[in-house]
N, C-alpha and C positions, 0 to 999 in steps of 0.2 A: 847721457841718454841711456836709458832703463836695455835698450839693443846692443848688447856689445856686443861686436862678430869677431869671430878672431881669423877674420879672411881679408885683405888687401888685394883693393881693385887696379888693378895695373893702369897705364898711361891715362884716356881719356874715361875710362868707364866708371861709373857710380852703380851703386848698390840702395837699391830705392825698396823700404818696405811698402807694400800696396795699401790704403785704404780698406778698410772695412767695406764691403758692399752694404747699400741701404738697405733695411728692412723693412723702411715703410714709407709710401709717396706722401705728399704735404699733404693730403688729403686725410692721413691716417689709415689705408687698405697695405695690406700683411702680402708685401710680394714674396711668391716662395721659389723656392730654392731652383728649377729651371729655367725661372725668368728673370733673375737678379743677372745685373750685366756687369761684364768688368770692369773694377774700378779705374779711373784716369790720374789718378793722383795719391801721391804715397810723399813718407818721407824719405830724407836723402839718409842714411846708418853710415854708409864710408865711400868717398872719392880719391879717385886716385890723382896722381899729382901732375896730370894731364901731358899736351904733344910738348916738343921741345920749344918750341916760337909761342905757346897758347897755355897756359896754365887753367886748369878748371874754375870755372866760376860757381858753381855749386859748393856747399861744404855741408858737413853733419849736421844731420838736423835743421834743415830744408823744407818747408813742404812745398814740391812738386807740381806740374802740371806736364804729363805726357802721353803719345799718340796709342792709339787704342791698341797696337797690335805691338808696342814695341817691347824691345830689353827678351830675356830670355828667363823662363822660370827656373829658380835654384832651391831647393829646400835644404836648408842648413840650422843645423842646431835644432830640431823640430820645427823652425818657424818657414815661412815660407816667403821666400827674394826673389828682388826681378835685377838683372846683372843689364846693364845699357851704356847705350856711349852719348856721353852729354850732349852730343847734337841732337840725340832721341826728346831729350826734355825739351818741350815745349817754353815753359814758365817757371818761375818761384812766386808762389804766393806768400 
């Protein structure tokens, strides 16, 4: 994966890059930049190697489905990461 971080997410947490936000509804109208909403879905860049009884089910390079407010913002390396605990992910698409 083109993402290499040189950071290691301890016990259950995963390090999920966010989604693009949309630029444009299927309709084809240019939403701008106060009304774009955060995105729900990113890929999975590094998991850690979960609780003791429960090993992570997520792995690298993942794409995601999770809740609107979760995981925490990190910007590392200039890019910008949301840091969460695998029970935050909803889904694997």
């Amino acid at each position: 994966m083109a993402n290499n971080v040189n950071i290691t997410p301890l016990h259950d947490r995963v390090i999920v890059k966010p989604a693009a936000a949309e630029e444009k509804t299927a309709g084809g109208i240019i939403i701008p930049d106060t009304a774009k909403e955060k995105p729900q879905r990113g890929t999975v860049v590094a998991a850690g190697p979960g609780k003791k009884d429960e090993p992570t089910t997520v792995k690298a390079g993942d794409t995601v489905l999770y809740g609107k407010y979760a995981g925490t913002e990190v910007s590392l390396e200039g890019a910008d990461f949301l840091i969460m605990r695998e029970s935050d992910i909803l889904a694997i698409v």
